[in-house]
N, C-alpha and C positions, 0 to 999 in steps of 0.2 A: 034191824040191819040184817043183811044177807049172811049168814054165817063164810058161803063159801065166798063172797067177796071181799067180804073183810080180812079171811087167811089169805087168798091169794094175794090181793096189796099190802098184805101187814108186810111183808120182807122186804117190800121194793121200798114201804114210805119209813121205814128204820134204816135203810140203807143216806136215805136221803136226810135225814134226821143225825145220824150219825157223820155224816161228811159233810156236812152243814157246823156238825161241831168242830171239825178238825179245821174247816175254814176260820169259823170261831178265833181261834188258836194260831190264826195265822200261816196256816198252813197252806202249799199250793197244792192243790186238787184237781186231779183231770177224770174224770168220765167214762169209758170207755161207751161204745153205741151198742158194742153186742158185749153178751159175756160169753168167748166163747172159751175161753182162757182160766175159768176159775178166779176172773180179777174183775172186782166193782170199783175198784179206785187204783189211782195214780196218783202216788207222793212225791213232785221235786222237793227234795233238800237243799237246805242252804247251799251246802258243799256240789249241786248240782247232781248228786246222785239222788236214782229213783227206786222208790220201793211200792209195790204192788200189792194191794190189799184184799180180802176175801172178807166179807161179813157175813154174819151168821145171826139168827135175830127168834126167839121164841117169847110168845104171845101169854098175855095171860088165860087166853081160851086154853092153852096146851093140859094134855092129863096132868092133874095134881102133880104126881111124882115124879114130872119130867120139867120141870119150872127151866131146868139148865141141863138140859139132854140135847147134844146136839150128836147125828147119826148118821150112818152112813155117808158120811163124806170123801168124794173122792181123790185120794191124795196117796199119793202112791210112793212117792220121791220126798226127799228135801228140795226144799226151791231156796236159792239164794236172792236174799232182800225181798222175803214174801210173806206179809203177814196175815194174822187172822183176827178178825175182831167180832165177840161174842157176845150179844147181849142179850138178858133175861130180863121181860119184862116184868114179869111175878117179883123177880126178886129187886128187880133195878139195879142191875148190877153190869159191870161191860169187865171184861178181860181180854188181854191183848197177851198174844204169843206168836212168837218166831214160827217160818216154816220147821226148824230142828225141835224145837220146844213140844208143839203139835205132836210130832211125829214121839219123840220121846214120852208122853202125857195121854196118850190117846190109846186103845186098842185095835186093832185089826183084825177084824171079820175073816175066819180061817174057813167057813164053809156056808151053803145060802146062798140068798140073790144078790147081797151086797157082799160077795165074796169079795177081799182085798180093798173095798171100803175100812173107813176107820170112823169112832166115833169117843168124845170124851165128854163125860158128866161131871161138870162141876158142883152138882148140888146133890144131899140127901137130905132125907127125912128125921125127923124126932118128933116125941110128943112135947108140946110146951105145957113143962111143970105146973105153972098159975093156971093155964088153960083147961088141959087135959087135951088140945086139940093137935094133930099132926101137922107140922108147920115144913115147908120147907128149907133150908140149913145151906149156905156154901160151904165145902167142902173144904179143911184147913188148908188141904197140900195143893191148895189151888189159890190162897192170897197172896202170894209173891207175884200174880198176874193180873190180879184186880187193878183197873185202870182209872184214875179222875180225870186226866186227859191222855194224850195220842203222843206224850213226849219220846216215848220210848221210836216209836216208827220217826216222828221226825228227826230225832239224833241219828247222825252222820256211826257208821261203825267200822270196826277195823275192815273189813269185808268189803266194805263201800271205801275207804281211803285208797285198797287195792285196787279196786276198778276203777277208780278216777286216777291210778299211776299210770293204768293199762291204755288210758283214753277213751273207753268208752265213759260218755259222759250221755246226759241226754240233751237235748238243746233245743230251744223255744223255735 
């Protein structure tokens, strides 16, 4: 297989792979045609409010020690009802955080080409004992975001109760 074809559609068929799961789940899912937005998905909720999703996907081709590096990403703001959803393929593992969470969790590139980019590792390195081999590890302070499904973006939250008093709703 083409090494560069395989990386360039690895992102787009985990994206699809990933919102295939959240349909799974029952969930309503819209598409966008372009990304020009930083959003690969649209969540109506129950409660008719919608949250906007950003996925993030690394390959087992990726360097050893970056199994759950995800980098330079641009995100500059808080976004209200905008989520991230992260998954490692090495490790098999997907985590789900809030635009604030992100922002709290991640660092920010203070100088370089990704200046005021942000980037957060959920994974390190150890040798494994029985092995002697370096394995890669998720990161403790990063299980509270570990995801087995997308419940957390579907639940309706205080945030979204206020916009749906406001009236902005979204509607079919």
């Amino acid at each position: 297989m083409n090494t560069f074809r395989h990386s360039a559609g690895f992102g787009k068929r985990i994206e699809y792979w990933l919102i295939g799961r959240m349909l799974k789940e029952g969930m309503d899912v819209y598409m966008p045609l372009v990304d020009d937005h930083a959003v690969d998905a649209i969540v109506k909720r129950a409660d008719g409010s919608i949250a906007q999703v950003q996925i993030k996907a690394r390959s087992l081709t990726c360097a050893e020690g970056d199994a759950a590096l995800f980098a330079a990403i641009p995100h500059p703001e808080e976004r209200r009802d905008y989520w991230f959803v992260f998954y490692s393929e090495r490790l098999d593992k997907t985590w789900v955080l809030t635009s604030a969470e992100f922002i709290a969790e991640s660092v920010q590139n203070k100088t370089g080409k990704n200046i005021g980019r942000r980037s957060i590792w959920f994974n390190g390195r150890r040798t494994n004992k029985a092995t002697g081999v370096r394995e890669p590890y998720c990161k403790a302070r990063y299980d509270k975001y570990l995801a087995a499904d997308f419940s957390r973006i579907a639940k309706p939250s205080a945030t979204n109760r206020l916009t749906r008093a406001a009236g902005a709703c979204f509607t079919s």
